[in-house]
DONUDO-78786 format. One line per field, with one value per atom (N, C-alpha, C): y, x, z; residue number from 0; residue in one letter; atom name. Coordinates in steps of 0.02 Angstrom, whole numbers, always signed. Example, Ala and Ser with C-alpha at 12.3 -4.5 7.8 and 13.67 -1.06 7.14 Angstrom:
2
v: c(-284;-225;-165;-112;-53;+2)
u: c(+660;+615;+660;+642;+684;+645)
w: c(+390;+390;+390;+354;+357;+394)
seq: c(0;0;0;1;1;1)
type: c(a;a;a;s;s;s)
atom: c(N;CA;C;N;CA;C)
***
This chain:
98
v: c(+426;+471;+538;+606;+661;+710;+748;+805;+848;+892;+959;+1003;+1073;+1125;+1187;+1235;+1307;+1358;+1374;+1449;+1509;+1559;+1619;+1594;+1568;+1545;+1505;+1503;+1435;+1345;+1314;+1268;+1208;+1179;+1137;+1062;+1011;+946;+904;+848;+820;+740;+708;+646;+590;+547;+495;+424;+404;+368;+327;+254;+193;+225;+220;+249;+188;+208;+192;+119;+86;+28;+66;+115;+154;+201;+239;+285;+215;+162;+129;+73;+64;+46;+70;+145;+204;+208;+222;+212;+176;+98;+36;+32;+58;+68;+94;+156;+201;+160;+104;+83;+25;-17;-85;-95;-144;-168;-223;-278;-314;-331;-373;-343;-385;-445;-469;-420;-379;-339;-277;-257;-200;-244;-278;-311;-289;-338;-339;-251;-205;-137;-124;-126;-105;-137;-196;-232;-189;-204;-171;-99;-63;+7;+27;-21;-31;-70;-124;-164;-219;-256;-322;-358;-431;-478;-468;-510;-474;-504;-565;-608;-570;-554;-497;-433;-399;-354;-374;-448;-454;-462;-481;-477;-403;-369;-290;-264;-281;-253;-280;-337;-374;-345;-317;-303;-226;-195;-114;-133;-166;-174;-186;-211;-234;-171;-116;-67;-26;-6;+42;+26;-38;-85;-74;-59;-74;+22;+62;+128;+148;+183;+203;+231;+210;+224;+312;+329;+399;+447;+440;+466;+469;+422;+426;+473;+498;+561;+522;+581;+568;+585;+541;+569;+607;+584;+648;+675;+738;+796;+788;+802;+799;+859;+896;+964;+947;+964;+969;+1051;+1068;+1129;+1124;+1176;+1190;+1251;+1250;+1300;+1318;+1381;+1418;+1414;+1378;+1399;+1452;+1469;+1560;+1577;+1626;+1639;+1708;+1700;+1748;+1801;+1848;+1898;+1961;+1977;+1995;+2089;+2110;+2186;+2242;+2276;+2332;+2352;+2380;+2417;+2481;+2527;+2574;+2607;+2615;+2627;+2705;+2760;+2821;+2840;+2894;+2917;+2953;+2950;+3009;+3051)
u: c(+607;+662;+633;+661;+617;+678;+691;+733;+699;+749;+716;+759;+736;+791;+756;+784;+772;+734;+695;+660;+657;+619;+606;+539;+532;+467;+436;+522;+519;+546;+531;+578;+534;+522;+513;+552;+485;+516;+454;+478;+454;+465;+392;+395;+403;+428;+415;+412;+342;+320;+282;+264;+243;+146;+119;+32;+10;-32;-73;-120;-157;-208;-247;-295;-339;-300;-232;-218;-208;-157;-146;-219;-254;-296;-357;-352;-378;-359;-278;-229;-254;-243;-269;-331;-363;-435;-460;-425;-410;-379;-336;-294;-299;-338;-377;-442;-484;-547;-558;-495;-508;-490;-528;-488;-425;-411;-345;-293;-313;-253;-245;-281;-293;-261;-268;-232;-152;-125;-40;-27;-64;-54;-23;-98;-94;-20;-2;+43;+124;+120;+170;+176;+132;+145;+152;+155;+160;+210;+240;+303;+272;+216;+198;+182;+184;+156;+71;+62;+12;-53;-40;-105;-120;-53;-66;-135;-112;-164;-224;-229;-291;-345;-317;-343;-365;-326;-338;-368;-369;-424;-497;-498;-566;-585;-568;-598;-595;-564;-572;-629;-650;-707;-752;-760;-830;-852;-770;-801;-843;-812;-854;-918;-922;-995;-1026;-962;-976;-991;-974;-952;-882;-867;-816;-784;-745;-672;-651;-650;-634;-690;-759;-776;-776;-734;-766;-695;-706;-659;-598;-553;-483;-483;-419;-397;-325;-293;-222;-222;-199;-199;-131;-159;-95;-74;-43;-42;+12;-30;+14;+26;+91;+104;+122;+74;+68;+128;+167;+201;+166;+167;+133;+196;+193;+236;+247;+298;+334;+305;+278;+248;+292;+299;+342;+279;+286;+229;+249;+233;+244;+271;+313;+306;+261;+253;+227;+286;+271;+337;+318;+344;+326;+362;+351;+358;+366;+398;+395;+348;+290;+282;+314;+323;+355;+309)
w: c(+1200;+1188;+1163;+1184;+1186;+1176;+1113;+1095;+1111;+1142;+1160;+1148;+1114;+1084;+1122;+1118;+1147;+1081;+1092;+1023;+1061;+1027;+1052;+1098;+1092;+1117;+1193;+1201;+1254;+1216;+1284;+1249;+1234;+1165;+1137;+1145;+1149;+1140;+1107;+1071;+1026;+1052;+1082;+1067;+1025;+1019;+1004;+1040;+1039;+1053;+1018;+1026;+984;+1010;+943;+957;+1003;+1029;+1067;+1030;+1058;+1020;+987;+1008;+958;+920;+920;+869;+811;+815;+777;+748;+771;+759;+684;+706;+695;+605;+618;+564;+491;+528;+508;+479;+502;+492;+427;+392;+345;+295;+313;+233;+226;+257;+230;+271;+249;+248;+296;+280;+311;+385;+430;+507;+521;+489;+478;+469;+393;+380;+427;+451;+497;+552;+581;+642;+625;+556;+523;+542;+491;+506;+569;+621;+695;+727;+727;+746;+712;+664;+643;+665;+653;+709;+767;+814;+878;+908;+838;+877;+909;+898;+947;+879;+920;+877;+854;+796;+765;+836;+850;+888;+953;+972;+1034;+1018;+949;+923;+909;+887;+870;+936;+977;+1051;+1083;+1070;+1085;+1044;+956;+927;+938;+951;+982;+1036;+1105;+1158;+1113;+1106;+1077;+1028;+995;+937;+985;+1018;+1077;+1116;+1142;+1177;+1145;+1067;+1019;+1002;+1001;+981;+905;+872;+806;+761;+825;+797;+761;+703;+676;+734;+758;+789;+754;+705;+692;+728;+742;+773;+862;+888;+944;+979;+1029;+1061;+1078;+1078;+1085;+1168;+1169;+1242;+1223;+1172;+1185;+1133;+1123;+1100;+1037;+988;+932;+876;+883;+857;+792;+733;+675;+675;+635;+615;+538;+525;+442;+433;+367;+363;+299;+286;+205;+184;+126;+74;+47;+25;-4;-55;-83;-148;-173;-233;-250;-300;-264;-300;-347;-394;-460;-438;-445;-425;-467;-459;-507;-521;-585;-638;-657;-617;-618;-682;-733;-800;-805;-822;-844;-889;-899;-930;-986;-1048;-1097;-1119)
seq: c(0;0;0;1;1;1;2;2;2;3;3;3;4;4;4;5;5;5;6;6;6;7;7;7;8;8;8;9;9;9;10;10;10;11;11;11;12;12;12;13;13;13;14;14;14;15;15;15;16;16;16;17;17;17;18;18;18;19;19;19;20;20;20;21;21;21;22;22;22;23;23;23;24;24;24;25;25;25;26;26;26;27;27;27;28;28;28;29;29;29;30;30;30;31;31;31;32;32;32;33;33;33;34;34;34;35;35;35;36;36;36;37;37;37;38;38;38;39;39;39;40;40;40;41;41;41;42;42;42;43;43;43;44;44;44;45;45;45;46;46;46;47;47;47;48;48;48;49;49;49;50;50;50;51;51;51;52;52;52;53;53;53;54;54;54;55;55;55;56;56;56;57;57;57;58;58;58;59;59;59;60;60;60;61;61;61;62;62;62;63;63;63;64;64;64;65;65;65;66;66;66;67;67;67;68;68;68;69;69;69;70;70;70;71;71;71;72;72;72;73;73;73;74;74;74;75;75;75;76;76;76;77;77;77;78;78;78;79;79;79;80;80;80;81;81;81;82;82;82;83;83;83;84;84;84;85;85;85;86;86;86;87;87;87;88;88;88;89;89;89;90;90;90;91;91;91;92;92;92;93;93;93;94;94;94;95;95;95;96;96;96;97;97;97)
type: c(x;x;x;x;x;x;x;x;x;x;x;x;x;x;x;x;x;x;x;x;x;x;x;x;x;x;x;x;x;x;x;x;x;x;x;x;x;x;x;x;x;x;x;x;x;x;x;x;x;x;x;x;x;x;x;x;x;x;x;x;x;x;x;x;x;x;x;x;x;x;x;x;x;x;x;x;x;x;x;x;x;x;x;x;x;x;x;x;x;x;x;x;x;x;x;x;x;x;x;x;x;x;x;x;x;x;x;x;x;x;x;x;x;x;x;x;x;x;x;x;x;x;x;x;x;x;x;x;x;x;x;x;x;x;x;x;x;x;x;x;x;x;x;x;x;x;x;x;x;x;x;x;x;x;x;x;x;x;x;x;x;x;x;x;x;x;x;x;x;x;x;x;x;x;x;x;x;x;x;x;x;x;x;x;x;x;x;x;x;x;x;x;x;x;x;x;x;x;x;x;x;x;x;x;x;x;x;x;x;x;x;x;x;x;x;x;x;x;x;x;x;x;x;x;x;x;x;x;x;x;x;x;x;x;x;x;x;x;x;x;x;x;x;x;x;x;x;x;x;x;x;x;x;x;x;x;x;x;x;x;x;x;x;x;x;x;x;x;x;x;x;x;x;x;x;x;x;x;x;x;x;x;x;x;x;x;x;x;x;x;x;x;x;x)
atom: c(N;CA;C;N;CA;C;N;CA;C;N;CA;C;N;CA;C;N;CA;C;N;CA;C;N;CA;C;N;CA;C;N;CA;C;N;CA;C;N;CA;C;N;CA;C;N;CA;C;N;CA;C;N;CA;C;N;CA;C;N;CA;C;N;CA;C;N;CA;C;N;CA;C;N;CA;C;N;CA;C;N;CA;C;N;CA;C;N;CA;C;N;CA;C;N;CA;C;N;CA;C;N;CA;C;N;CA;C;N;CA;C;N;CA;C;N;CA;C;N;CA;C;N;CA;C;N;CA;C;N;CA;C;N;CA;C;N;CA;C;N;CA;C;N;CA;C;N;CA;C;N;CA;C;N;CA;C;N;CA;C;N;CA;C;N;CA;C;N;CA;C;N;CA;C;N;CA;C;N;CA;C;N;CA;C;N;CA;C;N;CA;C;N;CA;C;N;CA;C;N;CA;C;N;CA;C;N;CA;C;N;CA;C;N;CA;C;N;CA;C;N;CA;C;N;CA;C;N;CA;C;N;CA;C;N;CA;C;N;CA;C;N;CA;C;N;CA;C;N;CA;C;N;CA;C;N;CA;C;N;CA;C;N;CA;C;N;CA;C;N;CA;C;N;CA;C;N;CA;C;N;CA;C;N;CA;C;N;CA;C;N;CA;C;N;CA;C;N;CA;C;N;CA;C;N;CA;C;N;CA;C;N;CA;C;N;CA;C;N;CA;C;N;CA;C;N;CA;C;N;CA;C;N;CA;C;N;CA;C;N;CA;C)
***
């Protein structure tokens, strides 16, 4: 499912979609240790049963051959946008001389 609105810019749309075995994997990877719990993670972020994942994290662990998964290259492209927060900056007071 994909909203799409109009800007000055052209027209914007925003996926959502369930990550991939390596984004969720990836994920997983970052917030536990063990590959059980990293399986539950991955599974749960993807919507499948966990045994299904553990099968796909096993052949994905065999392709890397025991390399960190955060290093190895992406195939799709993921663009965050940062907004700066407002800062409210002090004026000069331009004071009269007497």
């Amino acid at each position: 499912m994909a909203a799409t609105w109009k800007t000055k810019w052209g027209v914007r749309r925003v996926r959502r979609d369930n990550p991939t075995i390596e984004e969720a994997l990836v994920a997983a990877e970052s917030l536990a240790q063990e590959p059980a719990e990293r399986a539950e993670i991955a599974a749960s972020l993807m919507g499948l049963p966990v045994e299904e994942v553990q099968v796909l994290a096993a052949k994905h662990a065999a392709k890397t051959r025991g390399r960190a998964s955060l290093v190895a290259g992406r195939t799709r492209a993921v663009v965050v946008e940062y907004t700066r927060p407002r800062t409210i900056r002090p004026t000069a007071s331009f004071a009269r001389k007497r």
